[in-house]
N, C-alpha and C positions, 0 to 999 in steps of 0.2 A: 919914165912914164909911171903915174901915180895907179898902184893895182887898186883895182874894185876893192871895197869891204863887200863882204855880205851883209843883207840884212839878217834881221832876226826871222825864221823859218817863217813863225806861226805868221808874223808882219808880213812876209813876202807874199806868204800862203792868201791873204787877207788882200793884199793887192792882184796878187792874180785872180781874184775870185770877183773883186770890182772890176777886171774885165768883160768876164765872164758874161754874155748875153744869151737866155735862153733859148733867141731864136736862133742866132747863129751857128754854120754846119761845123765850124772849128774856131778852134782858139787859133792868137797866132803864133808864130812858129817861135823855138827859143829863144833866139838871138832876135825877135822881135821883143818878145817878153822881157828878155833883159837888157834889152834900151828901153822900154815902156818901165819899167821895174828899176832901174838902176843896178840890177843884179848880175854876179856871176853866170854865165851860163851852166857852170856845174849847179848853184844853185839853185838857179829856174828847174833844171830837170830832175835836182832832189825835190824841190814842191810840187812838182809832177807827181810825182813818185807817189808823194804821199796823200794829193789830192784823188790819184787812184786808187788808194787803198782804202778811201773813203766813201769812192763812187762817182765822185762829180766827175769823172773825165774818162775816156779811152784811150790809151797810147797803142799803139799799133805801128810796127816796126816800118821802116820807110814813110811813113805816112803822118800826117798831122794829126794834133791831138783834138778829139771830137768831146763836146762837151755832153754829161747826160742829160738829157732838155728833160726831161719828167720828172729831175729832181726839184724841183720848187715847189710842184703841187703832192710831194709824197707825206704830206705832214710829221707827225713826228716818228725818228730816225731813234728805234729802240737799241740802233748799234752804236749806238751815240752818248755821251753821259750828257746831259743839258737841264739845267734847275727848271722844273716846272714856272717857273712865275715866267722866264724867258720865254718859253718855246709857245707859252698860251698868248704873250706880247706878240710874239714874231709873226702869231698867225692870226691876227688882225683883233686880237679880243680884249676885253679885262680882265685881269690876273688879280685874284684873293687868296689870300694864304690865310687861314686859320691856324693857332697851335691849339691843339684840340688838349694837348698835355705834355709835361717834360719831368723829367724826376730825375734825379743819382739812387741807382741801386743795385743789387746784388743779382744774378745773374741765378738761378734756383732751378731744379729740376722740372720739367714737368710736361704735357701733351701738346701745351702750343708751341715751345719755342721749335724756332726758324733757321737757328744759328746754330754753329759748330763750334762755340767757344767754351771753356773749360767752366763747367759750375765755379760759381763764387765770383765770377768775371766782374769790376764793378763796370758799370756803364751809366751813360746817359742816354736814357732812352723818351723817344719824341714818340709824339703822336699829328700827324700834318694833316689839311686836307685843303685841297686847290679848289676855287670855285671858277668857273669860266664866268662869265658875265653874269656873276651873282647865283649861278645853278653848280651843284657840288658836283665836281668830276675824278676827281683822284684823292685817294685815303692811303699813307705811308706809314708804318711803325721802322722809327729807324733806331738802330742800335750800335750805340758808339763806346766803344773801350775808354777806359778814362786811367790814362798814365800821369798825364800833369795835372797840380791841383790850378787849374784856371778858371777867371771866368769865361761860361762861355752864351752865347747869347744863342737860345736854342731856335731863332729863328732862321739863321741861318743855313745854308744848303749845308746838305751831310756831309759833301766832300771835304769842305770850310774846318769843319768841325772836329773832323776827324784830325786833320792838319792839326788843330790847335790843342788837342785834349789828348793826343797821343804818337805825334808828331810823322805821322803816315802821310807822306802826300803820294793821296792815290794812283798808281798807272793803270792797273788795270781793274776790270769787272765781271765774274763770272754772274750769269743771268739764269734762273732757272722760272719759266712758265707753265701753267697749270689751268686748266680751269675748273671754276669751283662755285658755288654757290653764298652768297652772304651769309654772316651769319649775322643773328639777331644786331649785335653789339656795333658793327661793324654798318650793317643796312639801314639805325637809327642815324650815327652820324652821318649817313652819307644822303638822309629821307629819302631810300628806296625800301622795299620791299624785302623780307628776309628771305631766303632762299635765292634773290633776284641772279641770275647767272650772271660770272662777271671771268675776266682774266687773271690771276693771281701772278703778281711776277715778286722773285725772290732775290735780292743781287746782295754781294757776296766784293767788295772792292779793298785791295790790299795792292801795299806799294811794290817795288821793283824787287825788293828784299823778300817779300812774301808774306810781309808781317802784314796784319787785318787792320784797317782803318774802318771800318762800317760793316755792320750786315744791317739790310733792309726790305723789308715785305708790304708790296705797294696792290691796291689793287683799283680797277678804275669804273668807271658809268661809260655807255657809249657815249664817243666822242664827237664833235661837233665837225663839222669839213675842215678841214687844215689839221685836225687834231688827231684824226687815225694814226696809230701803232704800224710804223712800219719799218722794215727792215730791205736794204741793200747789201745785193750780194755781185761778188766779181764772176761771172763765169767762166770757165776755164773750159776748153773743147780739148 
């Protein structure tokens, strides 16, 4: 008898999830999934695994696994890393990218920075801003270490970037949020109001090794439906 391959996680992950229907009270059971799937059943129950750690799903011991039907309308998933130009696609709109600026330079003392990197650091540092259907909604300063002399095309997402200019492929992201008021410099690009109250968020993303691939200081306009900041959490009793 010829054993199963597994597929590739994220691929399987991606297949169970085109099962997935939000009205529905469960998914179905493993060993349906992995004839639907073509997969191992230890597999199926590792993209369980990890499907819950993400939120889309309930497992519950003896019991089938319950999909979370509110996740579709939670707009965007700030436990999540996803490029801006995607997540404004996904949620029915048109995506604009502006590079508002990009430079190589030296990393220098002083009251604004954001970052924990050593003075003299060199970097590439960007300046972004996402317009939703033409109206300005997010404004990024992202800060990328620069170890290889590459080119690199500063339009592309930070994580990209990082990868290629100092060879960090990200796993994780510490987030730290705030809230703050515009400041003049900051409220022109974005044609709001200066002082305009807004959410400041700070993410901080380095590889498996601990080495820094990016720090990054994002802040946004109120967001349109689909496009609210939000956050899924596991409960645990």
């Amino acid at each position: 008898m010829t054993e199963k391959r597994a597929p590739d996680q994220d691929a399987l992950i991606d297949r169970i999830l085109h099962l997935w229907r939000a009205d529905a009270d469960t998914l179905p059971s493993e060993p349906r999934l992995a004839e639907l799937t073509g997969a191992s059943r230890n597999s199926v129950r590792e993209a369980l695994i990890r499907l819950e750690e993400r939120g889309y799903v309930h497992r519950t011991q003896g019991a089938r696994t319950s999909p979370n039907r509110r996740l579709p309308g939670v707009g965007r998933r700030i436990d999540q890393q996803f490029d801006h130009s995607l997540s404004i696609r996904a949620a029915g709109y048109d995506a604009t990218l502006d590079l508002v600026s990009s430079e190589r330079t030296s990393l220098v003392p002083g009251i604004h920075r954001f970052d924990d990197l050593p003075d003299g650091t060199s970097v590439l540092r960007t300046v972004k801003m996402w317009r939703v259907d033409g109206a300005p909604y997010a404004l990024a300063e992202d800060l990328v270490p620069l170890v290889d002399e590459v080119e690199l095309d500063p339009h592309r997402p930070v994580f990209e970037l990082a990868e290629a200019a100092n060879g960090v492929r990200v796993a994780w992201e510490t987030m730290w949020i705030e809230a703050t008021g515009l400041d003049a410099e900051r409220a022109a690009l974005l044609s709001a109001e200066a002082a305009t109250p807004v959410i400041e968020m700070t993410y901080c993303g380095y590889g498996a090794d601990d080495a820094i691939g990016y720090w990054s200081r994002e802040v946004q306009l109120p967001a349109p439906p689909g496009l609210r900041n939000a956050l899924i959490r596991r409960v645990r009793s």
